[in-house]
C-alpha positions in Angstrom: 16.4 25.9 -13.8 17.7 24.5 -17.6 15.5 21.6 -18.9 18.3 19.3 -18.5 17.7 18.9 -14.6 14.2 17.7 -14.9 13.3 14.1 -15.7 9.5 14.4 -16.1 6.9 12.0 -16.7 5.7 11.7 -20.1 2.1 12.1 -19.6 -0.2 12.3 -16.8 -3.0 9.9 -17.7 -3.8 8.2 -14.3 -6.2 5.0 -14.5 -6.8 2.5 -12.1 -8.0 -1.2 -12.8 -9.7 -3.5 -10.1 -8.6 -7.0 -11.2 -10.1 -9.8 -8.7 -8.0 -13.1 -7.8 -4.6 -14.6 -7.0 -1.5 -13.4 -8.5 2.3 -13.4 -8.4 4.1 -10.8 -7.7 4.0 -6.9 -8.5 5.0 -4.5 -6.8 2.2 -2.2 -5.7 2.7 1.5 -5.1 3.6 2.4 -0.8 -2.1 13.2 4.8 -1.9 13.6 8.1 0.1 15.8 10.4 3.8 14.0 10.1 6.8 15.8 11.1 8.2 18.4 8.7 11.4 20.0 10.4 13.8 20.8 7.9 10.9 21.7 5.0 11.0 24.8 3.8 7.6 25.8 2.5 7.3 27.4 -0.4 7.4 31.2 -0.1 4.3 32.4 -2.3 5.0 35.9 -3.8 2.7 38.7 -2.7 -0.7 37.9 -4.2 -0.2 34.9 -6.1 -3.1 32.2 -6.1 -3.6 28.9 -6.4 -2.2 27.6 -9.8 -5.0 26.4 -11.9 -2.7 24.0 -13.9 -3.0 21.9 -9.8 -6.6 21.5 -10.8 -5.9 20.4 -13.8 -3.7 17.5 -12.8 -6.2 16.8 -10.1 -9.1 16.2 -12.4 -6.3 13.3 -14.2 -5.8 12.1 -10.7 -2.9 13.5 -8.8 -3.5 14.8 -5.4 -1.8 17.8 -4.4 -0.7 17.4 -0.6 1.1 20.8 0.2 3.6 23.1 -1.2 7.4 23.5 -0.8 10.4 25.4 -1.7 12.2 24.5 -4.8 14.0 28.0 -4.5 13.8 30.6 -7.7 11.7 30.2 -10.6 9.5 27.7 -9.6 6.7 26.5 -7.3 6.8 23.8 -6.3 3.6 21.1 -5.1 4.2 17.4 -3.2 1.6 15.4 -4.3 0.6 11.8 -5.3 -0.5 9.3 -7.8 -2.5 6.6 -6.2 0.2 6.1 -3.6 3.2 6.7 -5.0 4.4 10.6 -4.1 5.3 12.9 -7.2 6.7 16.0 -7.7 4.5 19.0 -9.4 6.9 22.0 -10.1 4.9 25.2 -11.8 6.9 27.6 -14.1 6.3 31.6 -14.1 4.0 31.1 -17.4 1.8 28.4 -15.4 2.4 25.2 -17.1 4.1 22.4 -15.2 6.5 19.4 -15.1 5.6 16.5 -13.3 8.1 14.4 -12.2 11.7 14.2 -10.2 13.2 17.0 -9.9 17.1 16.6 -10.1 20.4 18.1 -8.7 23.0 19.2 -11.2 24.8 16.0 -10.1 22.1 13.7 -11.4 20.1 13.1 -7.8 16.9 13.3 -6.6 16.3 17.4 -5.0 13.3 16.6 -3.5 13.1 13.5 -2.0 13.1 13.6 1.7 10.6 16.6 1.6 8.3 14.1 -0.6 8.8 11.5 1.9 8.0 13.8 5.0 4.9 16.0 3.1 3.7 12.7 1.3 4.5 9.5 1.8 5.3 9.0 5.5 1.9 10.5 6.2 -0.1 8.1 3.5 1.7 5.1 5.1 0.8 6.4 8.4 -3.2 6.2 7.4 -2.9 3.5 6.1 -1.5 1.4 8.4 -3.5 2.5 10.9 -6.9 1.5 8.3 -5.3 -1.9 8.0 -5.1 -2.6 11.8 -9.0 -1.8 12.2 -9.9 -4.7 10.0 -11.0 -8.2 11.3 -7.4 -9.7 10.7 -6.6 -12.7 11.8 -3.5 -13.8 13.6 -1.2 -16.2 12.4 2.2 -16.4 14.8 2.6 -14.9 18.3 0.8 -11.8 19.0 4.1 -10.1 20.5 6.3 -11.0 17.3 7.9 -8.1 16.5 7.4 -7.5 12.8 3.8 -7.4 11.6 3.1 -8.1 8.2 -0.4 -7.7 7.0 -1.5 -9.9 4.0 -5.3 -9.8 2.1 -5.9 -13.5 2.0 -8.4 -15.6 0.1 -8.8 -19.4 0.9 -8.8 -20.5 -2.0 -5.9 -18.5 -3.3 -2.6 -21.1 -4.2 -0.3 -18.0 -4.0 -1.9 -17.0 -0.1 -0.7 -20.7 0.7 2.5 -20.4 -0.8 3.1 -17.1 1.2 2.1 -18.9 4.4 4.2 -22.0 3.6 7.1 -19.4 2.9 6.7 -17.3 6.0 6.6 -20.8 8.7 10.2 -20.1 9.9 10.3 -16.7 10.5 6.5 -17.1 12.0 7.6 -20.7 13.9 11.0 -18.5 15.4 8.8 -15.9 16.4 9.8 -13.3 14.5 6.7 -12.6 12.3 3.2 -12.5 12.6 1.0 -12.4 9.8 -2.1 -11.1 9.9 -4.3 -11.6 7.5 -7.1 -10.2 5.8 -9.8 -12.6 4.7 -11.3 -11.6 1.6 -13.9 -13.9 -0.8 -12.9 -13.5 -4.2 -11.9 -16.1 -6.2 -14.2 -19.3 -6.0 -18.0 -19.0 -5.2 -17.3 -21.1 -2.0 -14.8 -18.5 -0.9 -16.9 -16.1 1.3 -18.1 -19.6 3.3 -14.7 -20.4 4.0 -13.5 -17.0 4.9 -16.4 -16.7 7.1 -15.3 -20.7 8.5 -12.5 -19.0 9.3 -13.5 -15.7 10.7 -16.5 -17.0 12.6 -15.1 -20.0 15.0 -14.3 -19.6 18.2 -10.4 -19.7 17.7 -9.7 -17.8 14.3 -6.0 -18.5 14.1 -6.5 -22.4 14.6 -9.5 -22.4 11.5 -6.7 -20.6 9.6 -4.2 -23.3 10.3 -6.7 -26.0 9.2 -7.2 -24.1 6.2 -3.4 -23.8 5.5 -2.8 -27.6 6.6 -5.4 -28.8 4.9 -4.9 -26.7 1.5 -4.3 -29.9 -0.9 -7.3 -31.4 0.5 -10.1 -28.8 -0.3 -9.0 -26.8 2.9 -11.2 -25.5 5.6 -14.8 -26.5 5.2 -17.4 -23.6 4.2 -20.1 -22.7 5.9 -23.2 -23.1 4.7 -24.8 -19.6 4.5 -22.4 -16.4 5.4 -23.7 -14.1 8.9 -24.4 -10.8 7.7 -21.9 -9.5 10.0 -19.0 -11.3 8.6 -20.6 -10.6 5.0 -20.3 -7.0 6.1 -16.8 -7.4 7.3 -15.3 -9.4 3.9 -16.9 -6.2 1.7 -15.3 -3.7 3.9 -12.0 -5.6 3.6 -12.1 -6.1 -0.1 -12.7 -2.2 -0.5 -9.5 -2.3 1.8 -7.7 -4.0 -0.7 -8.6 -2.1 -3.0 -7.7 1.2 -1.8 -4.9 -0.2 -0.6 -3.6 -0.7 -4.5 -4.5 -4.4 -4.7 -5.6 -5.8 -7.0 -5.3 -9.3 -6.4 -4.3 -11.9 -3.8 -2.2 -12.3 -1.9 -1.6 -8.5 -1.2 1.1 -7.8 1.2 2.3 -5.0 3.5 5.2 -4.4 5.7 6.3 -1.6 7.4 10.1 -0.7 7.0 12.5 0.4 9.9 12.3 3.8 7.8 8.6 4.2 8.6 7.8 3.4 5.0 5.5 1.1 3.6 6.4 -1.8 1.4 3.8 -3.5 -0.7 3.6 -6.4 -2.9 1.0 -7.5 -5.0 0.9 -11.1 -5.2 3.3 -13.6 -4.1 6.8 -11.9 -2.9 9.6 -13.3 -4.4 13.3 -13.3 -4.1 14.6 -10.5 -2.3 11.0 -8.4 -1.9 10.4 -12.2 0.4 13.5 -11.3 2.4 12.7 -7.4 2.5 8.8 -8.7 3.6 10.0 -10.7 6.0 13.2 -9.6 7.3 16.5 -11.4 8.8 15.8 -15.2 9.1 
């Protein structure tokens, strides 16, 4: 394989920040047993071990997933960085490239097997972690295309999302659901639990939205430790999510892919988000 047909990341020095409030937007990054039909796994020659440049990279923060084949001269690893799937190919003198592999007409080699070992399964986990949270609903519960969205009360750029997403969610074709977290002013958690704690959710949210000019919902006085609890799990949610900031958004594509936004989507990731109007 000649040098020419890799395009490698320059270094590998992973590092992740946890930055707390609203924000605009940036995109954020996108296992378990997903199909793999059409993968050919990588056929290890007789005695060869684990490379111990793989633990190497995983001690700078890239998670090796599985193995593939590549074909001759190489060995090549499907792994990921934070949540975005990367390419680790191993020459025969043990040092690697980590990057995209490409074909000698300039396109991606490896990219459906990445997809299939990688990323189909992380979005597939998480997805399922975001559904298990105390979301609350905002549109009909049987609109087809579920977006969820970490949510403070406080947050301007949460209320411009929810002032952006009223016709697809008034037409029925979106339902947000979103993830209360307390972040950003000390009388957040009280309104998130406002929210959380009445007796119809979805209609304290609307107040809160309504009412956003005007101080929004009313906080409560003192948090329940249950929904204190809940708002801790969710903001270690967001976090592992890739978040770092809110709103945080997440749709999942016809593909089966996840597309995230960090912060208020914009332009055409607002039509990708929320689909045909």
């Amino acid at each position: 394989m000649k040098p020419s047909q890799f395009f490698s990341l320059a270094a590998v020095a992973l590092g992740l920040g946890l930055l707390s409030g609203c924000s605009q937007a940036a995109p954020a990054g996108s296992g378990s047993n997903a199909p793999t039909q059409g993968i050919n796994r990588e056929a290890k020659p007789a005695g060869a071990g684990r490379p111990e440049v793989l633990s190497t990279l995983e001690g700078q923060g890239i998670n090796i997933v599985d193995s593939f084949d590549a074909g001759p001269g190489l060995r090549a690893f499907a792994g990921s960085a934070g949540d975005r799937p990367i390419g680790v190919y191993v020459t025969a003198d043990g040092s690697a490239i980590v990057g995209t592999r490409l074909t000698p007409q300039g396109q991606p080699a490896d990219e459906e097997t990445l997809q299939a070992l990688v990323a189909r399964p992380m979005g597939e986990k998480a997805w399922a972690e975001l559904g298990k949270s105390a979301w609350v609903l905002d549109g009909k519960a049987d609109a087809p295309r579920i977006i969820y969205t970490f949510s403070d009360a406080n947050c301007p750029y949460c209320h411009r999302f929810w002032e952006a997403a009223r016709p697809w969610v008034s037409a029925g074709k979106v339902q947000l659901r979103h993830i209360m977290v307390g972040m950003i002013k000390a009388d957040s958690p009280g309104k998130a639990a406002a929210i959380m704690g009445a007796g119809d959710p979805s209609a304290a949210l609307l107040e809160n939205e309504q009412n956003y000019d005007r101080g929004g919902i009313k906080p409560v006085a003192a948090v329940p430790a249950g929904i204190k609890t809940k708002l801790d799990e969710h903001q270690l949610l967001m976090f592992a999510q890739g978040f770092r900031g809110t709103p945080g958004v997440v749709v999942k594509l016809p593909d089966g892919s996840l597309k995230k936004i960090n912060g208020m989507p914009q332009g055409e990731d607002l039509v990708d988000i929320l689909g045909p109007r």
